[in-house]
mmCIF file of the N, C-alpha and C atoms, coordinates in Angstrom:
data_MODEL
# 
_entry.id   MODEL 
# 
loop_
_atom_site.group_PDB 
_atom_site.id 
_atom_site.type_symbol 
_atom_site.label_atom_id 
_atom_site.label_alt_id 
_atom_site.label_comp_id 
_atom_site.label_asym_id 
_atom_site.label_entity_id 
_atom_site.label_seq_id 
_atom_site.pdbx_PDB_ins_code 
_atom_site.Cartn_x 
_atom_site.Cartn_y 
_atom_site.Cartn_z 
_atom_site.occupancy 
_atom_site.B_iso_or_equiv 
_atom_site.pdbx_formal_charge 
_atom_site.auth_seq_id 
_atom_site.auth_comp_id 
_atom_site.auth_asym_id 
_atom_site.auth_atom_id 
_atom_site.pdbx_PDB_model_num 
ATOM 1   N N  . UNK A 1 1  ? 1.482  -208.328 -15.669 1.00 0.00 ? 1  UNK A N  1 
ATOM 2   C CA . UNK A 1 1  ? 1.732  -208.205 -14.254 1.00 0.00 ? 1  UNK A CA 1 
ATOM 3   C C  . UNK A 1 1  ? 1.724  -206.724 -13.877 1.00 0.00 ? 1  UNK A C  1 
ATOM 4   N N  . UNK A 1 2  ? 0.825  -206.354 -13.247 1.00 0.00 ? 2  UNK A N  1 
ATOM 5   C CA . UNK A 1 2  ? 1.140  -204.689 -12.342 1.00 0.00 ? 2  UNK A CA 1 
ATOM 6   C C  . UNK A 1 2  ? 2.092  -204.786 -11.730 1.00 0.00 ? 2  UNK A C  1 
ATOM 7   N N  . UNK A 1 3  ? 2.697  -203.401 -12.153 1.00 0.00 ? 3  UNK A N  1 
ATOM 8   C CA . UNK A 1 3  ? 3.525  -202.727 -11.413 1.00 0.00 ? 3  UNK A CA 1 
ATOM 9   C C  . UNK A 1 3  ? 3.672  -202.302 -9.572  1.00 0.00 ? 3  UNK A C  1 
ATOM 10  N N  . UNK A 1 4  ? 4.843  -202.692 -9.457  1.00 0.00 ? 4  UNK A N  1 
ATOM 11  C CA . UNK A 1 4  ? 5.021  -202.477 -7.808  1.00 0.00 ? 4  UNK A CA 1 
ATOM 12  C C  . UNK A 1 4  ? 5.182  -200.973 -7.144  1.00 0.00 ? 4  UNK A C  1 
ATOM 13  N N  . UNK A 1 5  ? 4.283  -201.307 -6.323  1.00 0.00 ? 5  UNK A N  1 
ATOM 14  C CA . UNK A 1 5  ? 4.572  -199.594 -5.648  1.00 0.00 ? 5  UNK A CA 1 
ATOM 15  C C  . UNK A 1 5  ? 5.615  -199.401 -5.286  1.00 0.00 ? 5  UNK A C  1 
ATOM 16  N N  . UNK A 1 6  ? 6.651  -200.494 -5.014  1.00 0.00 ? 6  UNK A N  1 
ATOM 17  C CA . UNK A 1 6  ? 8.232  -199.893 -4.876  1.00 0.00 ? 6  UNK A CA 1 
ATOM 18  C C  . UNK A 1 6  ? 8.894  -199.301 -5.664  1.00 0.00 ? 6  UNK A C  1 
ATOM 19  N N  . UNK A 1 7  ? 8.379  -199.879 -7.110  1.00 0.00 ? 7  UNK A N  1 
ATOM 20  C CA . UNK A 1 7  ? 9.115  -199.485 -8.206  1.00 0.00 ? 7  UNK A CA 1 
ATOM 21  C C  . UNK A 1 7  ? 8.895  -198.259 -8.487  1.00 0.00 ? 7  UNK A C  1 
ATOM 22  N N  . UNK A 1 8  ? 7.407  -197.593 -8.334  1.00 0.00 ? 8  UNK A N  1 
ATOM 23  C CA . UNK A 1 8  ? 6.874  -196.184 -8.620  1.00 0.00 ? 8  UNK A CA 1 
ATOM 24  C C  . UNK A 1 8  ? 7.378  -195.345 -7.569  1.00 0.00 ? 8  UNK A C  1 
ATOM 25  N N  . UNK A 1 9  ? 7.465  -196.013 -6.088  1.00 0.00 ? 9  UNK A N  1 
ATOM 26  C CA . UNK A 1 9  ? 8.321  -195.028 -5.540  1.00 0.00 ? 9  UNK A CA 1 
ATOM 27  C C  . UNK A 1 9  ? 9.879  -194.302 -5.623  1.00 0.00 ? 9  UNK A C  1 
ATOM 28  N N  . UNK A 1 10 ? 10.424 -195.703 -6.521  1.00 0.00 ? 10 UNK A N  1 
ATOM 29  C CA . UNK A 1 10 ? 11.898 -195.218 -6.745  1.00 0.00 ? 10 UNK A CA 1 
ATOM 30  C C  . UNK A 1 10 ? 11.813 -194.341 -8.125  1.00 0.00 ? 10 UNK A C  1 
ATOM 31  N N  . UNK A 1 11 ? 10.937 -194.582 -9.095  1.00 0.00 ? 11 UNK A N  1 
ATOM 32  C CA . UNK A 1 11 ? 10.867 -193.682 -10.258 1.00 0.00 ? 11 UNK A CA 1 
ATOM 33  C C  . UNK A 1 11 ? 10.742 -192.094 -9.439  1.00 0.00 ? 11 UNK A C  1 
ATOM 34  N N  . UNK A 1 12 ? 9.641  -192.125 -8.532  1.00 0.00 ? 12 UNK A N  1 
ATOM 35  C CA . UNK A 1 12 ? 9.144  -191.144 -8.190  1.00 0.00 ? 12 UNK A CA 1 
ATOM 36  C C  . UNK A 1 12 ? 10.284 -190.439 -7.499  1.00 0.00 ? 12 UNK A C  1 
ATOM 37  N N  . UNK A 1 13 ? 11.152 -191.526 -6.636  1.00 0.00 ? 13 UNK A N  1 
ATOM 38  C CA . UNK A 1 13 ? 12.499 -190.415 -5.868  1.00 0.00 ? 13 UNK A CA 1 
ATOM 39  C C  . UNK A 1 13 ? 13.431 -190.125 -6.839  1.00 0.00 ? 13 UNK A C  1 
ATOM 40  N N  . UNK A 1 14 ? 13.360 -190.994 -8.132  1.00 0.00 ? 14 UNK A N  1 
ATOM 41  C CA . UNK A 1 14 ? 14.448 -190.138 -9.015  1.00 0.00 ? 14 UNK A CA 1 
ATOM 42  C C  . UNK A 1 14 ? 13.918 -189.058 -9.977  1.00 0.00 ? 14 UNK A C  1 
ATOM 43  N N  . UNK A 1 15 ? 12.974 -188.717 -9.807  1.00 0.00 ? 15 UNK A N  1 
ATOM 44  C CA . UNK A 1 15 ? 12.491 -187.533 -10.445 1.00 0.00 ? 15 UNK A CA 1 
ATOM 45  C C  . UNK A 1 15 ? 11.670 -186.281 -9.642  1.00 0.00 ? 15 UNK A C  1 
ATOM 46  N N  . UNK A 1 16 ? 12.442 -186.584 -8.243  1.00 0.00 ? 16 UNK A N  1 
ATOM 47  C CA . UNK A 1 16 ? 11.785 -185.470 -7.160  1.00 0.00 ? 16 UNK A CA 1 
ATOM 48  C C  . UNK A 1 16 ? 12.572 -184.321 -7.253  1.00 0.00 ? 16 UNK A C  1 
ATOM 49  N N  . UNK A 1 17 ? 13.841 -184.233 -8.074  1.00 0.00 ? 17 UNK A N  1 
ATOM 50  C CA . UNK A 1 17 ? 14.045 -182.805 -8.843  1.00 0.00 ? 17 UNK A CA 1 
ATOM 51  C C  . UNK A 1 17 ? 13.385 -181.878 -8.999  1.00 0.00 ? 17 UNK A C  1 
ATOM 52  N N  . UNK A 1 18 ? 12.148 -182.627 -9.901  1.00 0.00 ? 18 UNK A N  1 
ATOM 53  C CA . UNK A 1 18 ? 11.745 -181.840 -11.081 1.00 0.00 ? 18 UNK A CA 1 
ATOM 54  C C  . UNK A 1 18 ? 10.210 -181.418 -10.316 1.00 0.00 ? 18 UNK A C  1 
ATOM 55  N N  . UNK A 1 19 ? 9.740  -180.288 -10.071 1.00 0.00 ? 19 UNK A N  1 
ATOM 56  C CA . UNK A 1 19 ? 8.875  -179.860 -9.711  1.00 0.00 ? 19 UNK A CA 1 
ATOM 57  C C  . UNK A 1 19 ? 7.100  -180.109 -10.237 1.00 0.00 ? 19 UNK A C  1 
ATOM 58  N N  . UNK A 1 20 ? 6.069  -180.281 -9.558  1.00 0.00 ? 20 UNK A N  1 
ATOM 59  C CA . UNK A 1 20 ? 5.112  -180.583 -10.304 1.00 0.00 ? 20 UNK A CA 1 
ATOM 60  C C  . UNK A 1 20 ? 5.045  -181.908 -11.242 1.00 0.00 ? 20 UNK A C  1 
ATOM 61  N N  . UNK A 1 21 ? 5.421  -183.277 -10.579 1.00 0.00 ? 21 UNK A N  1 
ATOM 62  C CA . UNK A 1 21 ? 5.289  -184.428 -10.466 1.00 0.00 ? 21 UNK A CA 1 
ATOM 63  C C  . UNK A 1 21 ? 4.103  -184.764 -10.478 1.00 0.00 ? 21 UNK A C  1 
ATOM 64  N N  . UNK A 1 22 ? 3.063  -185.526 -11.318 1.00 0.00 ? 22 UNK A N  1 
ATOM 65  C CA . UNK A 1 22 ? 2.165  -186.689 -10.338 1.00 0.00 ? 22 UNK A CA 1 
ATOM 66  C C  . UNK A 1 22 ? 2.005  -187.277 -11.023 1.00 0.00 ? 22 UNK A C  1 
ATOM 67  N N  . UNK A 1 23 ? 1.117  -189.034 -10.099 1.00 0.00 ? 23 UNK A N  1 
ATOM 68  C CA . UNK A 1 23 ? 0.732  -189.454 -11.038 1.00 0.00 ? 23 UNK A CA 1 
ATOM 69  C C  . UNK A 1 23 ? -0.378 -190.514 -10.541 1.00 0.00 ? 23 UNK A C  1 
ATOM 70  N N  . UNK A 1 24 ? -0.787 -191.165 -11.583 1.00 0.00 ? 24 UNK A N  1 
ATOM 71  C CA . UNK A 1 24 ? -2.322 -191.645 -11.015 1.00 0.00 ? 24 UNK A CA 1 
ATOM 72  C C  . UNK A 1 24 ? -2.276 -192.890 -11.742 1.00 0.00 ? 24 UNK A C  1 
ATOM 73  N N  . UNK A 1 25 ? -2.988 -193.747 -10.884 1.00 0.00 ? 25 UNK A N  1 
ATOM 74  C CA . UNK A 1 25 ? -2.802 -195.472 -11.120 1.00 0.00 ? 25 UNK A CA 1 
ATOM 75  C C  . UNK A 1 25 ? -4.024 -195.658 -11.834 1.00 0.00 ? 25 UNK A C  1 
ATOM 76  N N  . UNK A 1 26 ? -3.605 -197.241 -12.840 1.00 0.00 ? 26 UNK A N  1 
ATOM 77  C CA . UNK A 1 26 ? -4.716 -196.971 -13.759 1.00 0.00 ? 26 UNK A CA 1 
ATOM 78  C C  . UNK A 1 26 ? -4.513 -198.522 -14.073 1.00 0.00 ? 26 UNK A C  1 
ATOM 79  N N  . UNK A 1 27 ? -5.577 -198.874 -13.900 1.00 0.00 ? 27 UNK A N  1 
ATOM 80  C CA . UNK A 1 27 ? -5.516 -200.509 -14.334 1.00 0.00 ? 27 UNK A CA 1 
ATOM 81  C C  . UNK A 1 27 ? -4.166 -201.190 -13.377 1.00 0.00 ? 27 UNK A C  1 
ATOM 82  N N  . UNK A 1 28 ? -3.831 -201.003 -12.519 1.00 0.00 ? 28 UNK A N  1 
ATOM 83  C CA . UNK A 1 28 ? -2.596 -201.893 -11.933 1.00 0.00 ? 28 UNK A CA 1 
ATOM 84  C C  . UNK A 1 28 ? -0.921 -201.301 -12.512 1.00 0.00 ? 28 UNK A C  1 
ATOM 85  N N  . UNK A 1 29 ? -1.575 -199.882 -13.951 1.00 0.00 ? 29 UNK A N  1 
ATOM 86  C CA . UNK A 1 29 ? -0.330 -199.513 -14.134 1.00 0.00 ? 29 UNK A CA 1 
ATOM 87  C C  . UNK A 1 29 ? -0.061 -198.069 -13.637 1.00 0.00 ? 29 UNK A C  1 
ATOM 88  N N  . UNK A 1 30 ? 0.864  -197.588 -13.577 1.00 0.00 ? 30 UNK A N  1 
ATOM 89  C CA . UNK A 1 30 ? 1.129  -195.932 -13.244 1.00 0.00 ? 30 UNK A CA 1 
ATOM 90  C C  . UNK A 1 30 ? 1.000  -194.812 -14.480 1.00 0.00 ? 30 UNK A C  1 
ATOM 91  N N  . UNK A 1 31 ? 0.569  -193.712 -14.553 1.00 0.00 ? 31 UNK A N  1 
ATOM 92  C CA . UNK A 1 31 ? 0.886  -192.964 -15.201 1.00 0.00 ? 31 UNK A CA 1 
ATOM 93  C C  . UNK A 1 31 ? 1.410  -191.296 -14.647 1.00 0.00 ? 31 UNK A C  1 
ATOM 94  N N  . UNK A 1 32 ? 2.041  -190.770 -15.621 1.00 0.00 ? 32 UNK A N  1 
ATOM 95  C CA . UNK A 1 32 ? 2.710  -190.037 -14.564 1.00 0.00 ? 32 UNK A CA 1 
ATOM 96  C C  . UNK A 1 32 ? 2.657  -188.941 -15.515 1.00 0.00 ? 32 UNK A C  1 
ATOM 97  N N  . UNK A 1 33 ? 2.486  -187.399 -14.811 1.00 0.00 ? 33 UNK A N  1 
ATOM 98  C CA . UNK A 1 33 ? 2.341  -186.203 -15.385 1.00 0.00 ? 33 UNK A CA 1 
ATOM 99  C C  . UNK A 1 33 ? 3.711  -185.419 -14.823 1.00 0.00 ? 33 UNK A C  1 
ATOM 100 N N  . UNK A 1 34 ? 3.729  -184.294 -15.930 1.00 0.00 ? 34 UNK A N  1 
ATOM 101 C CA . UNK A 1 34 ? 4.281  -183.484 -15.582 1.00 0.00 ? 34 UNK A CA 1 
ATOM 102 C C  . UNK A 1 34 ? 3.449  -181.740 -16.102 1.00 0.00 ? 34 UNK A C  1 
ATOM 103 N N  . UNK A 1 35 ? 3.168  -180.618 -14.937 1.00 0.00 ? 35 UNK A N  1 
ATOM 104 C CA . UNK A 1 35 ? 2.328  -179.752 -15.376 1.00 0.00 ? 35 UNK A CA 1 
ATOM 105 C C  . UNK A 1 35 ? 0.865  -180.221 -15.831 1.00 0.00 ? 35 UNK A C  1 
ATOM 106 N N  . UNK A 1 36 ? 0.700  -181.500 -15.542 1.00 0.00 ? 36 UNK A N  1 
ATOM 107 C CA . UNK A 1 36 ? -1.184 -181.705 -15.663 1.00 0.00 ? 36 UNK A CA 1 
ATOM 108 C C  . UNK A 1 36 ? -1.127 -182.405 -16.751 1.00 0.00 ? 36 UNK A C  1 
ATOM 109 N N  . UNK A 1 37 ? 0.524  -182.328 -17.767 1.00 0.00 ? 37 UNK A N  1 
ATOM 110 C CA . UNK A 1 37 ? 0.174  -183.364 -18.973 1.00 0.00 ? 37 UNK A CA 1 
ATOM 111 C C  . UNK A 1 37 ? 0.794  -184.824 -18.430 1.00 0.00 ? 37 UNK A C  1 
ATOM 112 N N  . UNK A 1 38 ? 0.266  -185.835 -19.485 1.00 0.00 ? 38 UNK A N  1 
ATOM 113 C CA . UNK A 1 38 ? 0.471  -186.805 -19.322 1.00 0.00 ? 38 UNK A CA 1 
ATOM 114 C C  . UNK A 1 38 ? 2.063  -187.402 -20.261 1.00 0.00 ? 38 UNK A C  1 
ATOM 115 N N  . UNK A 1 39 ? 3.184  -187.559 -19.712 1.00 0.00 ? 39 UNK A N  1 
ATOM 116 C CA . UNK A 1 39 ? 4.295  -187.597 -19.946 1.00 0.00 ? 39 UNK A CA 1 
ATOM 117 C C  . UNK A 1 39 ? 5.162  -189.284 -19.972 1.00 0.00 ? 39 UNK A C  1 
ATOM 118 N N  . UNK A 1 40 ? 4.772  -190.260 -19.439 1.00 0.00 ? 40 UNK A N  1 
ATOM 119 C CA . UNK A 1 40 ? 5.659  -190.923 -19.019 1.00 0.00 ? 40 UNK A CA 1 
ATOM 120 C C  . UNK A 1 40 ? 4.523  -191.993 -18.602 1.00 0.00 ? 40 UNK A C  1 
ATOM 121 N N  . UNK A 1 41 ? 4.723  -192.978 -18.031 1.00 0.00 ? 41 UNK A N  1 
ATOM 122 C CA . UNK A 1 41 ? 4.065  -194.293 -17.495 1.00 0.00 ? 41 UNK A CA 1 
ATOM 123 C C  . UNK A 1 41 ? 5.411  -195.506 -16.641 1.00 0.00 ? 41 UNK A C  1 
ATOM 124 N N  . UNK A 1 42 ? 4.518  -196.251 -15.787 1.00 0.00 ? 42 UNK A N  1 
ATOM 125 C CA . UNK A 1 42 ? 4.928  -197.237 -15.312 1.00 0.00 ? 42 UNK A CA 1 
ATOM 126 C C  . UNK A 1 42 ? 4.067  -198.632 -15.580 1.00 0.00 ? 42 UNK A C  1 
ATOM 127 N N  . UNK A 1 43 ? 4.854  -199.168 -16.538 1.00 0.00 ? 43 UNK A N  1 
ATOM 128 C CA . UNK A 1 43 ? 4.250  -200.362 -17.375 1.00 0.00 ? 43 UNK A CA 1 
ATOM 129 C C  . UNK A 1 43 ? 5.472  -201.515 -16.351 1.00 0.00 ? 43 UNK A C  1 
ATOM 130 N N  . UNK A 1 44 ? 4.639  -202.816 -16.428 1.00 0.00 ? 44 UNK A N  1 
ATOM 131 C CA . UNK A 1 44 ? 5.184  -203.789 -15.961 1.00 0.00 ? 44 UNK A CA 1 
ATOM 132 C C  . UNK A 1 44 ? 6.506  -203.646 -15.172 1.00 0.00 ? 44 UNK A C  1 
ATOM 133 N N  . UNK A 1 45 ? 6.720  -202.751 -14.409 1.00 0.00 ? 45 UNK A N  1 
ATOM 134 C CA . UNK A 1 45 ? 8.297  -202.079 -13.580 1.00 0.00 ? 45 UNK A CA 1 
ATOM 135 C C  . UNK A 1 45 ? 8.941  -201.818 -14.662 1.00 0.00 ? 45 UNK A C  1 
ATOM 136 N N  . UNK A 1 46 ? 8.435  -200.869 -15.610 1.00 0.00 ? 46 UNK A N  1 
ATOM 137 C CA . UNK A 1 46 ? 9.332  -200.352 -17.067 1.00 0.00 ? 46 UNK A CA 1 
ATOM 138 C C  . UNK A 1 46 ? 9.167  -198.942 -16.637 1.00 0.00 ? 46 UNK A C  1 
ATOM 139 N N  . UNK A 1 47 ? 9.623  -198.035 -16.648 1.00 0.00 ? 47 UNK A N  1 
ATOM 140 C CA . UNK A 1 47 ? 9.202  -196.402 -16.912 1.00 0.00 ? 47 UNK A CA 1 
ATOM 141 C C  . UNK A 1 47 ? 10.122 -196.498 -18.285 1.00 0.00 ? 47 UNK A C  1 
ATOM 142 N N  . UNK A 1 48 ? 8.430  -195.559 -18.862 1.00 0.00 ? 48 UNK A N  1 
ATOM 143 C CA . UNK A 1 48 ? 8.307  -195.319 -20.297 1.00 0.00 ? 48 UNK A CA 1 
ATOM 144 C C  . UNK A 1 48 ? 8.224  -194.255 -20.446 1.00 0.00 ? 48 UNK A C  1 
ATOM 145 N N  . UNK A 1 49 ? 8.793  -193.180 -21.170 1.00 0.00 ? 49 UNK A N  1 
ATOM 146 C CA . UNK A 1 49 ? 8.744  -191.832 -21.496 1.00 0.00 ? 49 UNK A CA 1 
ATOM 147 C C  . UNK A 1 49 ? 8.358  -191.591 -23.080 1.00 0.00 ? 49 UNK A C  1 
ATOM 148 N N  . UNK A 1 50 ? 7.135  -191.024 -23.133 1.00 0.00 ? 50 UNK A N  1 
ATOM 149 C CA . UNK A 1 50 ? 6.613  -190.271 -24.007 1.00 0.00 ? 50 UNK A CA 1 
ATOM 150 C C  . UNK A 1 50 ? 7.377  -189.332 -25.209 1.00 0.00 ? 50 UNK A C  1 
ATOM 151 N N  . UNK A 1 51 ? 7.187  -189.509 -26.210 1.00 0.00 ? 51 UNK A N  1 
ATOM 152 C CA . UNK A 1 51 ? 7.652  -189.074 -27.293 1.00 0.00 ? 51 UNK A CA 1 
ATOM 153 C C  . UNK A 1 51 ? 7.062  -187.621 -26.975 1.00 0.00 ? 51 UNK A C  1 
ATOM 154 N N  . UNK A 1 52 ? 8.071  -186.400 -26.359 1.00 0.00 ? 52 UNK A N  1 
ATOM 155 C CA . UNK A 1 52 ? 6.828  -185.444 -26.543 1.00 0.00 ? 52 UNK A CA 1 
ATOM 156 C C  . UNK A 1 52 ? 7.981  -184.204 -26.977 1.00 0.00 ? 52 UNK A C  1 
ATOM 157 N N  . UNK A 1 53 ? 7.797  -182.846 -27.890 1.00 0.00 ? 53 UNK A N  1 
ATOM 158 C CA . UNK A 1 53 ? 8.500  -182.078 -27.726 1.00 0.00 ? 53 UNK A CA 1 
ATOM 159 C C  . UNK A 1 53 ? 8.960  -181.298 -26.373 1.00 0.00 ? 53 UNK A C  1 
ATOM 160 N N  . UNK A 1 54 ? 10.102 -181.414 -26.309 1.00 0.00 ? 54 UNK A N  1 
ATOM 161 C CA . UNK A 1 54 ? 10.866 -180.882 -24.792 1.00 0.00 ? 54 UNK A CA 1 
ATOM 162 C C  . UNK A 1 54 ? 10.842 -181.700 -23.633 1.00 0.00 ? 54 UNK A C  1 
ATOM 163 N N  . UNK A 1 55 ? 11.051 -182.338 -24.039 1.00 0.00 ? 55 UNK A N  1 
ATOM 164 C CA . UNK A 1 55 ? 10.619 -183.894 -22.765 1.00 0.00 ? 55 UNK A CA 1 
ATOM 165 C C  . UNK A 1 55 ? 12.397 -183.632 -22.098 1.00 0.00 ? 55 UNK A C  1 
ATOM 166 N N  . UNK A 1 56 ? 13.759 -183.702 -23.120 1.00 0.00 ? 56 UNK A N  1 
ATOM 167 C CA . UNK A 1 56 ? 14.751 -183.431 -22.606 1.00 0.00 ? 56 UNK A CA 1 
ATOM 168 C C  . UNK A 1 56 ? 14.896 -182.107 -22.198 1.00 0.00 ? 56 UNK A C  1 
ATOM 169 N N  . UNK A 1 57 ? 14.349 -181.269 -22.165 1.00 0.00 ? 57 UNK A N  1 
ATOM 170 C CA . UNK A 1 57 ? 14.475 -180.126 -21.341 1.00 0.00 ? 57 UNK A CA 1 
ATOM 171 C C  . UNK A 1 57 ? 14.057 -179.833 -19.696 1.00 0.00 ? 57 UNK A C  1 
ATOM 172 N N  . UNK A 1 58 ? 13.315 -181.022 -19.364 1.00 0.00 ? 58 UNK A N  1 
ATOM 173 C CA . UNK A 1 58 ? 12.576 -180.982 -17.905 1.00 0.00 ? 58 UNK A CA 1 
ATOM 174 C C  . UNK A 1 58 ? 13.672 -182.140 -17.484 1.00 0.00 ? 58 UNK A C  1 
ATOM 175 N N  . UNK A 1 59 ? 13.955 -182.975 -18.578 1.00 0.00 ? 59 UNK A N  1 
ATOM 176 C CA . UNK A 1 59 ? 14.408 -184.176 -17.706 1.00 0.00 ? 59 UNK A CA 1 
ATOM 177 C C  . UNK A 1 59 ? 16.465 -183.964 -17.551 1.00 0.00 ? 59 UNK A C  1 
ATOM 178 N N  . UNK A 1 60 ? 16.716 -182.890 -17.851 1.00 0.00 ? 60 UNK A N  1 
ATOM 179 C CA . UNK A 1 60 ? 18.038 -182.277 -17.740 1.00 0.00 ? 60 UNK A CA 1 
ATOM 180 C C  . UNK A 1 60 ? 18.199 -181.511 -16.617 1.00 0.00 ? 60 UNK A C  1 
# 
């Protein structure tokens, strides 16, 4: 089942903190950058965060 644009909008207002946000739809799912990399996703109304070094440093 794709993901709801409501749901990407509320991911998206809880991470309007963090500067240099985006993200781009892909098959019915979301994916979401931070700085141009690819960080995180919106799978079935799940946000999924990427195993990446310093991922808790942006998201603090």
């Amino acid at each position: 089942m794709p993901s709801t644009k409501e749901y990407l909008s509320y991911i998206l207002d809880s991470l309007s903190h963090i500067e240099d946000i985006t993200y781009k739809k892909m098959m019915g799912e979301y994916l979401i950058y931070y700085n141009r990399k690819y960080v995180a996703g919106v799978f079935d109304n799940r946000f999924l965060v990427k195993d990446v070094k310093g991922i808790e440093e942006i998201t603090n």
